[in-house]
C-alpha positions as CSV (number, residue, x, y, z in Angstrom):
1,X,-14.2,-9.8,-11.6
2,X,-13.1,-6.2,-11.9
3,X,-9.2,-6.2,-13.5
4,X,-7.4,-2.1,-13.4
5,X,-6.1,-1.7,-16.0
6,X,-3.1,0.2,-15.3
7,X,-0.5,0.9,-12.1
8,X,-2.5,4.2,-11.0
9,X,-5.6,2.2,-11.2
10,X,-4.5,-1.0,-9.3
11,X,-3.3,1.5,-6.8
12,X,-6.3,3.1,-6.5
13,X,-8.5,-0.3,-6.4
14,X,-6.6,-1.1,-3.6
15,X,-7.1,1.7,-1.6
16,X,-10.9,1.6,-2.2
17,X,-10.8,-2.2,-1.0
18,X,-8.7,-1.3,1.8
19,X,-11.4,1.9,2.8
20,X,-13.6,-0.5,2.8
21,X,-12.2,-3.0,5.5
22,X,-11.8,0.4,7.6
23,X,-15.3,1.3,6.8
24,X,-16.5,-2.4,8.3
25,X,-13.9,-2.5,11.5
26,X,-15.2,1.2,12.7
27,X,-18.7,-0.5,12.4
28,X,-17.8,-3.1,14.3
29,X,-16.1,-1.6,16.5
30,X,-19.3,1.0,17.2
31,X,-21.8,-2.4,17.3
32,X,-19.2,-4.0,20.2
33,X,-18.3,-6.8,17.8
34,X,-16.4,-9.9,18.7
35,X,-12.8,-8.7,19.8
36,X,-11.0,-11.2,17.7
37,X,-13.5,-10.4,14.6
38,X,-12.4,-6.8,14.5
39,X,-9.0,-7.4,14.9
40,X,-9.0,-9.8,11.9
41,X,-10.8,-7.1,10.2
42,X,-8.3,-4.8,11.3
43,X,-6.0,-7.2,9.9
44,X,-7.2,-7.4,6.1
45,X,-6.9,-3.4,6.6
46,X,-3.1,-3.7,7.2
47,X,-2.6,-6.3,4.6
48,X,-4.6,-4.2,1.9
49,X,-2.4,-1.2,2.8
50,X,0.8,-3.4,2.2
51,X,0.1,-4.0,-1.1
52,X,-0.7,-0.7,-2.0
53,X,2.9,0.0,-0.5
54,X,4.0,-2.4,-2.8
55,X,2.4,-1.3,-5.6
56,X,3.7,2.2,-5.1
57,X,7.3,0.9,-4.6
58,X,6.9,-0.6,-7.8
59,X,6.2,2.3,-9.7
60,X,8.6,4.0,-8.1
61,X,11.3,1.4,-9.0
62,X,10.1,1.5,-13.1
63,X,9.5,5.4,-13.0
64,X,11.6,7.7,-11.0
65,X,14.6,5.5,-9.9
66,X,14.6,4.2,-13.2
67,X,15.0,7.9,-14.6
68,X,17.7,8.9,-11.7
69,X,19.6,6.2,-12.8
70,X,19.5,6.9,-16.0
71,X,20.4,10.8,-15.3
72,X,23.6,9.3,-12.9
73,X,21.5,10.4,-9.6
74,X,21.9,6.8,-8.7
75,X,23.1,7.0,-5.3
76,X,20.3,9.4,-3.9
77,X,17.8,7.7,-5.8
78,X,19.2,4.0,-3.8
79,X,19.4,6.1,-1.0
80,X,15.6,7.1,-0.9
81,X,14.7,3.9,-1.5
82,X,16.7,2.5,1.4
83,X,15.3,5.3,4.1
84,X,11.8,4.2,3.1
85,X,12.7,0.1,3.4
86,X,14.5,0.8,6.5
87,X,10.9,2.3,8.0
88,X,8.9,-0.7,7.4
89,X,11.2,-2.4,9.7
């Protein structure tokens, strides 16, 4: 089983999985698939690009909010954070 190695290469794993759930629900949807098969499909899409979210929110947290904090740019740096939490609502 393939393990990344590091954050940027997690992310990108992801992404690739995620493509290729895409990949098989256009195909599906082209061959007149089962509704409820594509949408389960379309589905594993959606939860792929949630973790991919998460991942990136994860760096972000160690990386760049860490460093605002760090430089006293706290409150922006919460403040991003929030806007971007407040979307996924």
């Amino acid at each position: 089983m393939y393990k990344p190695k590091d954050q940027k290469e997690r992310i990108i794993h992801r992404l690739k999985i995620a493509k290729g759930h895409m990949e098989k629900v256009v195909k599906m949807a082209e061959e007149n698939e089962y509704c409820i098969n594509i949408v389960h499909q379309s589905q594993a899409v959606q939860s792929a690009l949630k973790e991919v979210d998460n991942l990136i929110m994860e760096n972000h947290l160690l990386t760049c909010v860490s460093d605002a904090i760090k430089r006293g740019e706290q409150k922006q740096a919460i403040s991003e954070v929030m806007s971007v939490i407040k979307k996924t609502k």
